[in-house]
N, C-alpha and C positions, 0 to 999 in steps of 0.2 A: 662600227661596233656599238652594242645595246646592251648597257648596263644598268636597269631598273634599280630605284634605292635600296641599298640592302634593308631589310627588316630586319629590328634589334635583336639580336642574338639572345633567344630568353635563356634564362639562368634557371636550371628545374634542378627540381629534387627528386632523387631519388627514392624510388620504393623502399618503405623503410625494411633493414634485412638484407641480407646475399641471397643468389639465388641454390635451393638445397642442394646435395651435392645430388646424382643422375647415375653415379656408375652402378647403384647396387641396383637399379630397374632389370627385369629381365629381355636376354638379348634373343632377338629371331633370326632368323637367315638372311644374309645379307649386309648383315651390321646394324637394322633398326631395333629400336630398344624401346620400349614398354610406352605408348605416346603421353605426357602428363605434363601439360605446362604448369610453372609452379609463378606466382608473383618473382618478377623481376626486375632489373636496373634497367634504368634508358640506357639505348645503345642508339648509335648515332650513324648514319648512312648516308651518302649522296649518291644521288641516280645523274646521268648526262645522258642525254635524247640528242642525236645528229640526223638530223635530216639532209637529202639531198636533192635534187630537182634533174629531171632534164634539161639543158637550157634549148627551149624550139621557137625564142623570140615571143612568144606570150608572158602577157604578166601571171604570176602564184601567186597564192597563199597557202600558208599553213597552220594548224588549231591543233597546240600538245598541252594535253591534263598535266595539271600541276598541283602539287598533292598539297590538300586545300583543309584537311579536318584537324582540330585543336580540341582535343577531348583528354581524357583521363590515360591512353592509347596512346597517342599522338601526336608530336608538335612539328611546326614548322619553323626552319631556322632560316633558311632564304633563300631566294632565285635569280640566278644570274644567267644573261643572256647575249652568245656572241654570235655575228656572222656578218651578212650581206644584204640584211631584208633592211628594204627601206623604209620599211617603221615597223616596230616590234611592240607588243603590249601586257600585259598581264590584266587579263578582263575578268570580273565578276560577275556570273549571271545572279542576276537581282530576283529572278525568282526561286532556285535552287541553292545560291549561295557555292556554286561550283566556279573554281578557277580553274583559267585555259591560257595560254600563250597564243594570242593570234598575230601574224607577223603577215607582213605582204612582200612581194619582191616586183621591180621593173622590170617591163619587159624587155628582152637581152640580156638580161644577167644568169648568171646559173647558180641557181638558188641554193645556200649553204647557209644552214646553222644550229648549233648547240644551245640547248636548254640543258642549266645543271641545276638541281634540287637539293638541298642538304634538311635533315628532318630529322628527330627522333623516334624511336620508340619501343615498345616494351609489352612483356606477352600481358595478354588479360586473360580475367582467369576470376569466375562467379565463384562464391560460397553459399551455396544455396541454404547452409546452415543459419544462414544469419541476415534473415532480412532487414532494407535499411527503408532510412523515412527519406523517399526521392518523389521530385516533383519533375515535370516538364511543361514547356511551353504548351498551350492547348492547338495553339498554329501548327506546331511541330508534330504533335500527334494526329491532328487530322490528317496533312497532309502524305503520313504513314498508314494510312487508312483509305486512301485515293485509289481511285481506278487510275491505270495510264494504257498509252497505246498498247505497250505488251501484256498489260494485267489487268482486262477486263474481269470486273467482280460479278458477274453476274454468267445466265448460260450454264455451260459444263465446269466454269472454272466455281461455281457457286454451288453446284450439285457436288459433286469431285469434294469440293470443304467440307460439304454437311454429311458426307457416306462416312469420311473420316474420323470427324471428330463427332460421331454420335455418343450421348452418354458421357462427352466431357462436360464439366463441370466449371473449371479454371479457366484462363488465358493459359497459365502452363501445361494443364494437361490437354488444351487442344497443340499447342507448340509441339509435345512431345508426341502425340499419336500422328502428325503431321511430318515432323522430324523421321519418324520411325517409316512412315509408310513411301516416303522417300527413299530412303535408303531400302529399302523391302523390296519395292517393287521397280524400280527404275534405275539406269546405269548409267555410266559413262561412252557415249558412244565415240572410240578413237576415230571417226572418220569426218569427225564435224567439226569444219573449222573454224580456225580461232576459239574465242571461249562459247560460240555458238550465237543464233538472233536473242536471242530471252523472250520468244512468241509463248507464252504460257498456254495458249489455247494450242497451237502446235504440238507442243509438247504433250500433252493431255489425250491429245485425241491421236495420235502415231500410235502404231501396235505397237511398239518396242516399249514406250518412253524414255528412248535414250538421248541424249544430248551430252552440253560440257557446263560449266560454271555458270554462264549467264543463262542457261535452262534450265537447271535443277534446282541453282539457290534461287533463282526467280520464280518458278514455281513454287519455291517452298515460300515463299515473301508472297505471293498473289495467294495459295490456300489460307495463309493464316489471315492477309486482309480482309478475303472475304467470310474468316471465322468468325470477325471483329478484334484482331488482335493486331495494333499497328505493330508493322516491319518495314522493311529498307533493303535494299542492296546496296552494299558498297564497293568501287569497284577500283581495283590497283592493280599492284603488281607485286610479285614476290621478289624479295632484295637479298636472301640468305639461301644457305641450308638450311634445314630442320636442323636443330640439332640433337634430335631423338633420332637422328641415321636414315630417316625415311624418304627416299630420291623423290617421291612426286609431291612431298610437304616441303618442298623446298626449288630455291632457284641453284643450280651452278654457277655464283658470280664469279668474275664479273660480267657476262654476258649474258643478259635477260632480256633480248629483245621479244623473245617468245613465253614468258613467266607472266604476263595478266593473270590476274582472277579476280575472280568478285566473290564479297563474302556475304553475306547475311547477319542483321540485326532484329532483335523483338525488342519493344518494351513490357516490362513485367513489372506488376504490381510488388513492391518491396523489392526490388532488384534494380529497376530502371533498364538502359539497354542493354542486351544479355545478346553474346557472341551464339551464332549461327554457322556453322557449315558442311548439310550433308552430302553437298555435291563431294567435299576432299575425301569421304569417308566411298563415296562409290570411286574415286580415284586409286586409293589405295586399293580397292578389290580388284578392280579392274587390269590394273597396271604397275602394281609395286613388283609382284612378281610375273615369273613368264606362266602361270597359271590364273587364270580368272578365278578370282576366290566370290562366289554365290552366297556365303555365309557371313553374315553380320557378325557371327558368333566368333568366327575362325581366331583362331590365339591373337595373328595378328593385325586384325581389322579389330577386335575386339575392343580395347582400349581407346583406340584411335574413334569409334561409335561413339564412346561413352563420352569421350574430351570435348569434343566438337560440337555439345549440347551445352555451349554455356565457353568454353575456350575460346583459346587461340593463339598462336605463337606469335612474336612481334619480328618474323623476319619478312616484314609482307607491308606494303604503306598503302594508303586508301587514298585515293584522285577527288572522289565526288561519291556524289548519292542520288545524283542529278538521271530523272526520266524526262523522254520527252525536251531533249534540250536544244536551243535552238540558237546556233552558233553564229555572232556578230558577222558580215558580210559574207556567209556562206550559201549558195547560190544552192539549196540542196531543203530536202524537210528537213524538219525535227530529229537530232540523233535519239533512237529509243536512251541510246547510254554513250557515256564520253570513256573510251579505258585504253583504245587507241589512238596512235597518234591520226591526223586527218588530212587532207591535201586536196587541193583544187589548182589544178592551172587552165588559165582561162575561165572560162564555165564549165569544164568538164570536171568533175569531183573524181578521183583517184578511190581506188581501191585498197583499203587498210591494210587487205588479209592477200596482197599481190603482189611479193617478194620481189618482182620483176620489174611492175609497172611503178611499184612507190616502195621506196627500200628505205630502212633507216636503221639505226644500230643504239640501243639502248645497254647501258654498263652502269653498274651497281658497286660501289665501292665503301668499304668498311671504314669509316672514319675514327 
């Protein structure tokens, strides 16, 4: 058994305020109700990751994100690790600042073991009424500004920017004709699995431009770099319900082993980083009901537009931010993004998104 030191239990404060009361929002079919996250209280969550192995006499390994961001959002309270691996770790990539669990096991064993997470967090949520005096690292914003293997700045992904945002003036008003022309002209495509590659130039140049999370908010994060507007992906997993009633803004805990998603961030002048996500808004068109809603406008996609330009609810925890990451004894390239768990036995690297060949069961629990 691998029990890493706990780290000290921080002691937060709460947003100052309760969170307002929600019933008088207006309700749509189905039970969801008008989308508006409001400033809220930290609410506290632990996720457990089981993995399992086949045992075929070769040595494993295994590499599970471990939710790593300490912001205004998010805290981390600590990570504990049991099983059978003959050495277990909690690694920082030194260039990204992403933590992973890489664990190895001997060969003839049959590899078993639980990573549990416990973390806070709480919805964010801009006032665009009231800008503040926010600085950031200058490291931090270039590297929001970076090309990566998935988000070539240059090409169509550089053309595709500049048809967009012609006639913008701001960082914000390229964000918003950016934001808008996402959700306008590109969908949710249910047949791509997992949250999809995040190939931005793929995406781009498909007639459909449909994809899932790691295609559409990557895209919207590669248009605005190459606006010159640094952005990010962040990439986790959903831990709750919505609690505005909305089945795809939320996970069914405790079982999430299928709730990933990646969100999107900008930085903005008088704001700092400002919540991104209009891959969940082509979600809700797509999938909230048994009708493909087309219209941005529709009652009930409506609101949910509007939130998601600056929101976001806190039933959802962020892993990394980490592109291009390249995972300590991993026998494999660079993962474009870390948000599932990963696996290698032997030299053969395991399939994430291959329920058969690398299985594992991730559970969400409301502390």
């Amino acid at each position: 058994m691998f029990t890493p030191n706990r780290r000290r239990i921080l002691q937060l404060a709460v947003a100052a305020g309760a969170t307002p009361l929600l019933s008088g929002l207006p309700a749509f079919a189905g039970g969801a109700r008008a989308f508006a996250p409001q400033p809220s209280d930290w609410r506290s969550y632990q996720i457990a990751t089981t993995i399992r192995l086949p045992a075929d006499g070769q040595a494993a390994q295994i590499w599970l994100p471990v939710p790593s961001l300490e912001n205004d959002y998010q805290h981390s309270l600590s990570d504990e690790v049991t099983g059978n691996a003959a050495r277990a770790d909690i690694v920082t990539d030194q260039k990204t600042g992403a933590k992973y669990l890489h664990a190895s096991f001997d060969a003839g064993s049959t590899p078993e073991l639980t990573l549990t997470s416990s973390f806070q967090t709480r919805n964010r949520v801009v006032d665009w009424s009231k800008p503040i005096d926010v600085t950031e690292d200058p490291a931090i914003i270039q590297a929001a500004l970076a090309p990566s293997a998935n988000k070539p700045l240059d090409g169509v992904v550089a053309e595709r920017a500049a048809e967009i945002t012609a006639g913008a003036t701001t960082d914000l008003e390229k964000v918003q004709a950016i934001y808008a022309w996402i959700v306008t002209h590109c969908f949710r495509n249910m047949d791509t699995p997992g949250c999809g590659p995040g190939d931005s130039v793929a995406t781009l140049t498909t007639a459909s431009l449909g994809g899932k999370c790691a295609d559409l908010n990557g895209l919207f994060v590669a248009l605005s770099r190459a606006s010159g507007v640094p952005a990010r992906d962040i990439y986790g997993v959903r831990v709750a319900p919505s609690e505005f009633g909305f089945k795809q803004l939320g996970a069914n805990s405790p079982g999430i082993s299928g709730a990933q998603h990646c969100r999107a961030e900008v930085w903005l002048s008088g704001h700092g980083w400002v919540a991104m996500d209009p891959a969940d808004v082509l979600k809700v068109m797509r999938a909230e009901t048994d009708d493909w809603i087309r219209d941005p406008n529709d009652p009930l996609v409506a609101e949910v537009n509007k939130a998601l330009l600056g929101n976001w609810e806190g039933n959802w925890v962020g892993f990394n931010m980490a592109e291009d990451l390249v995972l300590t004894g991993r026998d494999a390239p660079a993962l474009p993004f870390m948000m599932y768990p990963q696996g290698q036995i032997g030299t053969r690297a395991l399939n994430e998104l291959d329920p058969e060949g690398f299985s594992y069961e991730m559970t969400a629990t409301a502390l």
